[in-house]
Every structure is written in C-alpha cells, then in structure tokens.
C-alpha positions, 0 to 999 in steps of 0.5 A: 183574086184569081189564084191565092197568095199562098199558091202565087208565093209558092210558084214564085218561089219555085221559079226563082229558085230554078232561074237562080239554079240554072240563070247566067252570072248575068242573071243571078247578078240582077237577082241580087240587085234586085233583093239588094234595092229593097234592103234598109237603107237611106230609105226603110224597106217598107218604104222602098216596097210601096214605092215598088207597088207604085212603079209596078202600077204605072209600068202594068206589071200585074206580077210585080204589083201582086208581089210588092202589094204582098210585101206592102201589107207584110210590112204593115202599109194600112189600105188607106196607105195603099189606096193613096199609092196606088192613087199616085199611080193612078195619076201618073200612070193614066186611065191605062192603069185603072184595070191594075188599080182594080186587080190590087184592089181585088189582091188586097183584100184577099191578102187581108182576107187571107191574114185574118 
C-alpha cells in the first residue's frame, strides 16, 4: 500500500469538500446521487459497496476500488467475502484487471493492518 488510508480519506475528504464548495449545481447534484445510491434501500448499504468494489474493479478505477474496498471492510465484508468479489471482477473485467485485484489485495491488508 503506496499511501496510508488515513492520509487517502483525509485527501479525499479535502477534495470533496473544495468540489462541493466551488462545483456547479451540475456537480453538486451528482455528488448527492452518488452518497444517495449507496444508502439503505431494496438492497442494504453494505451490499451496495461491494457491488461498487466490483464495478470499480472491471471499470479500472484504482480510486474508486480503494474507497469502496475502505467502505467494504467498514461495513464488516470478511476478505474471503472480498476476495470472491473481487474474483467476479476478475472474470468479467479480464487479465486487464489482475493489476487492480493485486493493488486491493495489497489495500486490504494495510486496511486490516491499520484496523487491528
């Protein structure tokens, strides 16, 4: 793990704070969505955040896998939980995302590291 997940939440924190000050309606309007879709619904958050690691995974968005896989482990997913998600993704996505699979692997055990 490159940077340590207290520094990427606090950076990231940052960023969306100064989007969320200084973004369009446009902007501001998708960042509500995008808090709003991961909310309890017909599905439970905790679902809907391994779901976002697996779509960050086979889309290649090493940002997007960090924080969903930060918000997996928060929501009590085991790594075998993980792992398998990250096994779909593997199959769907391809051999183009075994270098993401192998960073969130790295990531979660830093995460797990970090949480003992």
């Amino acid at each position: 793990m490159s940077e340590s997940f207290e520094a990427y939440r606090a950076e990231r924190a940052r960023l969306t704070e100064l989007v969320l000050e200084e973004g369009t309606k446009t902007t501001k309007r998708f960042f509500n969505l995008d808090s709003a879709i991961y909310r309890d619904g017909a599905l439970p958050a905790r679902t809907k955040e391994l779901l976002g690691l697996v779509a960050s995974a086979v889309l290649r968005c090493d940002d997007c896998i960090r924080y969903h896989l930060d918000q997996s482990v928060h929501s009590g997913w085991s790594d075998e939980e993980i792992h398998e998600a990250l096994d779909i993704a593997l199959v769907i996505g391809g051999s183009i995302t075994i270098p993401h699979v192998r960073r969130a692997y790295g990531d979660l055990e830093g995460l797990r590291e970090t949480n003992e």
